[in-house]
C-alpha positions as CSV (number, residue, x, y, z in Angstrom):
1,X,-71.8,-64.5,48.4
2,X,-70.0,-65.1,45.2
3,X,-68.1,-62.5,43.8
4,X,-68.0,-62.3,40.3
5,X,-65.0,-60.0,38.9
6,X,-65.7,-56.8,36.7
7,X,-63.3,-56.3,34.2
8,X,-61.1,-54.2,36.2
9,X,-61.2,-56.9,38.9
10,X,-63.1,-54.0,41.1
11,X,-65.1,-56.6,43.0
12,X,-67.6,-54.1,42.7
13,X,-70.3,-56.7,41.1
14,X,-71.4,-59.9,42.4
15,X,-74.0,-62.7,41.6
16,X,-76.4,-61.4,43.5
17,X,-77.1,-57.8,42.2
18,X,-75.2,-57.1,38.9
19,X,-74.8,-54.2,37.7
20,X,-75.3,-52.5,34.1
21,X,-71.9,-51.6,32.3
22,X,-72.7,-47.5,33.1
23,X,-73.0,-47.9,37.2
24,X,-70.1,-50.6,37.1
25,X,-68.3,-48.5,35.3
26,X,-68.9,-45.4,37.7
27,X,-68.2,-47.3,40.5
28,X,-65.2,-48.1,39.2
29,X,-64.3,-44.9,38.5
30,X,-65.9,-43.0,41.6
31,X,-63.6,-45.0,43.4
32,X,-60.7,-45.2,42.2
33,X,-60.8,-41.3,42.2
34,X,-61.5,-41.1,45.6
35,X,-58.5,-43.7,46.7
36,X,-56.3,-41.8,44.5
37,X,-57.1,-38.7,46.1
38,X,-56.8,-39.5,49.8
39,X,-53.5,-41.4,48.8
40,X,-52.3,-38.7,46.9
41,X,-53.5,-36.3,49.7
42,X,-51.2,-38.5,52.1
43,X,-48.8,-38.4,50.1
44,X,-48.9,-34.4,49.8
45,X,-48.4,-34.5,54.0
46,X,-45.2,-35.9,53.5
47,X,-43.4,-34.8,50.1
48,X,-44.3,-30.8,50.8
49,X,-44.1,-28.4,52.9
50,X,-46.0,-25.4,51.4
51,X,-49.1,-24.6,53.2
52,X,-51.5,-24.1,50.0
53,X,-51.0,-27.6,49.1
54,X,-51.3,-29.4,52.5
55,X,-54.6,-26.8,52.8
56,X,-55.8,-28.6,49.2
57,X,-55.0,-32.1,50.2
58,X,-56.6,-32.2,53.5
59,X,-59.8,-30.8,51.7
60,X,-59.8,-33.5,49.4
61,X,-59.2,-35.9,51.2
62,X,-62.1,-35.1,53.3
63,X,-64.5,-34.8,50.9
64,X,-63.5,-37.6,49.0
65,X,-63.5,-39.8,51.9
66,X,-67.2,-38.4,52.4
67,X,-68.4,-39.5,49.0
68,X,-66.7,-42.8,49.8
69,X,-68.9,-43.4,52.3
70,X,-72.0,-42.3,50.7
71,X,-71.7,-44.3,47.8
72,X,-71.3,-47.1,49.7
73,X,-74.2,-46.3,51.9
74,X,-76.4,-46.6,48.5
75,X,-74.5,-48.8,46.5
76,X,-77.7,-51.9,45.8
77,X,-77.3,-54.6,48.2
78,X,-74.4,-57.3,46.8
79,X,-72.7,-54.4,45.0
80,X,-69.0,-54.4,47.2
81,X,-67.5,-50.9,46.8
82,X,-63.9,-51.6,46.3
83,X,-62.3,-50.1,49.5
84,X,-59.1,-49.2,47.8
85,X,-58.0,-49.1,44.2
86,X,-55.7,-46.5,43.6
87,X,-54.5,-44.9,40.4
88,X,-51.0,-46.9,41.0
89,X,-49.3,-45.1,38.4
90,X,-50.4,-41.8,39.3
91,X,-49.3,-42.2,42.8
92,X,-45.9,-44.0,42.0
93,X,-45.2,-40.9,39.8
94,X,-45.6,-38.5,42.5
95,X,-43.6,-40.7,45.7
96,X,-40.0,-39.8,44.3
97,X,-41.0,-36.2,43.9
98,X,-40.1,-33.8,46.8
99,X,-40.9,-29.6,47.3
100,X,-41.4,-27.7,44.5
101,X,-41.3,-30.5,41.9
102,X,-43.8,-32.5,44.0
103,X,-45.7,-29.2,44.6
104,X,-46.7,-28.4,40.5
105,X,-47.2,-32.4,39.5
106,X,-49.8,-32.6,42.6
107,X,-51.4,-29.6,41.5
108,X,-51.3,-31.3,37.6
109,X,-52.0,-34.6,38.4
110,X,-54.5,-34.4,41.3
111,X,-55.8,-30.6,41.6
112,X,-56.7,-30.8,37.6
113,X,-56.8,-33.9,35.8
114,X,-58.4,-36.3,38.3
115,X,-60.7,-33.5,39.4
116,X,-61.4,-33.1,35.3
117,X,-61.9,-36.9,35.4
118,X,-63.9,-37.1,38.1
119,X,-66.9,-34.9,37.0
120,X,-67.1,-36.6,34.0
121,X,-67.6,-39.7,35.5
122,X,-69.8,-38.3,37.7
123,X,-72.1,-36.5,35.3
124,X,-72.2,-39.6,33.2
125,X,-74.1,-41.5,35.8
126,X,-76.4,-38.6,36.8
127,X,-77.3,-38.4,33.4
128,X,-77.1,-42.2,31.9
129,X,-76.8,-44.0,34.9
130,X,-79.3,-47.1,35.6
131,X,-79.6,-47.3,39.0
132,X,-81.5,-44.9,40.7
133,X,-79.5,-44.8,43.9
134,X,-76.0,-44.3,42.3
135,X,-77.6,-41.9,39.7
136,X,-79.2,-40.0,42.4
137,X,-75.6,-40.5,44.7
138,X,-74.1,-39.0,41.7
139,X,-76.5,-36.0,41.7
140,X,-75.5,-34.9,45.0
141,X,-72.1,-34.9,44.8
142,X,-71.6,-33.1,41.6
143,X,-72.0,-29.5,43.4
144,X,-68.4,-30.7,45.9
145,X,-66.9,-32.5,43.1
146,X,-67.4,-29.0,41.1
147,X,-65.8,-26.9,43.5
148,X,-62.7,-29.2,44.1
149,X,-61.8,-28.0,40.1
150,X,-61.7,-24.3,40.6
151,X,-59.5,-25.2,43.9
152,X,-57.6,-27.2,42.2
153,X,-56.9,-24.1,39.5
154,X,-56.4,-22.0,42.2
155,X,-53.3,-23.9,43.7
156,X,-52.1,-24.7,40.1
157,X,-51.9,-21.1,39.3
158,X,-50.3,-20.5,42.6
159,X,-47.5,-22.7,41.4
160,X,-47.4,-21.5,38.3
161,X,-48.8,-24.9,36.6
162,X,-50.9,-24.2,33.6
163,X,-53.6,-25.9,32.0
């Protein structure tokens, strides 16, 4: 199979099934979100040791990791779901940080903005998307992908990071 590169140079589309610009660019972004979380989470397990945000991590990277694989268990066959492309920046950001300081940019970075992002991208492909199995794939996670926000809230106002 030849691959033929997106312009993010996902992978995610080749000869054999391309994809319209909305699904490719969900793809993208569904998984670059979940990469970035379960990195992110990883990195949480190492750079903290408060309790609240190891809890948040391991739930993310749980249910990320779940949406993972059920996006790839719909993706159209010939679509490759990149297995890891990571917000690079994001997650070179956060290595150097340790307690506290690590603690509020997590909360920030992960617990609000990507989960902010996330649901957009989401909600953008259950409503415009053209193929019916990542539309529909999109559909059902938007109920875990909307509770990860108010989490993520939760454990920012913890650590007294505000929105």
């Amino acid at each position: 199979m030849t691959t033929v590169s997106s312009d993010t140079g996902s992978g995610a589309i080749t000869a054999e099934n391309p994809l319209p610009a909305v699904d490719k660019d969900f793809v993208q972004a569904a998984t670059t979100a979940s990469s970035t979380q379960t990195d992110a989470g990883k990195t949480a397990h190492r750079n903290t040791s408060n309790a609240d945000v190891r809890s948040f991590a391991r739930h993310m990277i749980a249910d990320t990791m779940r949406l993972t694989v059920q996006l790839k268990a719909v993706a159209p066959h010939g679509v490759q779901v990149p297995k890891d492309n990571s917000d690079l920046g994001l997650l070179d950001s956060l290595k150097p940080l340790t307690g506290a300081d690590f603690d509020r940019e997590y909360a920030r970075k992960l617990g609000l903005e990507a989960n902010r992002r996330a649901i957009a991208a989401y909600e953008k492909e259950a409503g415009d998307g053209e193929t019916p199995a990542l539309r529909q794939a999109a559909q059902n996670a938007l109920p875990t992908l909307r509770e990860h926000y108010p989490m993520g809230q939760k454990l920012a106002q913890r650590l007294g990071v505000s929105e």
